[in-house]
C-alpha positions in Angstrom: -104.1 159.8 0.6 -101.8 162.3 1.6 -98.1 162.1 2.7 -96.6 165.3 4.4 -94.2 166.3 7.3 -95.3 165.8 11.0 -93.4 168.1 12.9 -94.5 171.7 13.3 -93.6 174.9 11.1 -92.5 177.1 13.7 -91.6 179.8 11.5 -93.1 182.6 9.2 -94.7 180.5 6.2 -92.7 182.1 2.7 -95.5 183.0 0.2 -96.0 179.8 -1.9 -95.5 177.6 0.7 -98.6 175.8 2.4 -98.4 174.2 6.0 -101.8 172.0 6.3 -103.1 170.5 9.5 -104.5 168.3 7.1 -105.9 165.6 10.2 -107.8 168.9 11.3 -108.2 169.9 7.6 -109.8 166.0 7.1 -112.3 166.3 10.3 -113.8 169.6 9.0 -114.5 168.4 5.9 -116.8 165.6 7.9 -114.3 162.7 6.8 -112.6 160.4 8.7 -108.6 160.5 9.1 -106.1 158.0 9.8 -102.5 158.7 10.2 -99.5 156.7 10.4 -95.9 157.7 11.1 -94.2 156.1 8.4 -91.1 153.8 9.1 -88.2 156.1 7.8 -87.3 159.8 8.2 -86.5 161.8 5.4 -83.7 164.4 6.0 -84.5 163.6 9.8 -87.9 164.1 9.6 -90.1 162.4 10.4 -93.4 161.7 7.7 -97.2 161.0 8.4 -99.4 159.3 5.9 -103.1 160.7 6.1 -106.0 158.5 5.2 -109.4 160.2 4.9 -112.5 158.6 4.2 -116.1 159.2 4.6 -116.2 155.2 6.5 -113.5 153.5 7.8 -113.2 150.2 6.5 -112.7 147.5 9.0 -109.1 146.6 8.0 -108.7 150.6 8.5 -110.0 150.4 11.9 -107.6 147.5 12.4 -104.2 149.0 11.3 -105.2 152.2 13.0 -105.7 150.1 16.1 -102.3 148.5 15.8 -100.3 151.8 14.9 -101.9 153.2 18.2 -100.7 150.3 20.2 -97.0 150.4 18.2 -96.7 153.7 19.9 -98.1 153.4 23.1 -95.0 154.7 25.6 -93.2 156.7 22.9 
């Protein structure tokens, strides 16, 4: 699992400091990805947890279902 910020770097990354698409990152690597915005913001920001896994377990499948749905209209 992976926790990192959602929103886009729109600036010059600084040497030392890596900006991963890691959904994209996840489906390259042939796994499967999951990703959840988490309840709070941090600093305003707003967090993504990334689950990747070579199979999805049904209660996977299930939560990612419901997060979908929680931010239908948003």
């Amino acid at each position: 699992m992976n926790i990192d910020w959602s929103e886009p770097w729109p600036w010059k990354t600084p040497e030392g400091l890596w900006c991963h698409e890691y959904q994209a990152l996840y489906v390259e690597a042939g796994l499967n990805c999951a990703a959840f915005l988490l309840p709070e913001t941090t600093n305003g920001m707003q967090q993504k947890l990334f689950v990747a896994s070579r199979r999805m377990t049904p209660e996977m499948i299930r939560l990612m279902n419901r997060a979908e749905e929680d931010t239908d209209g948003f």
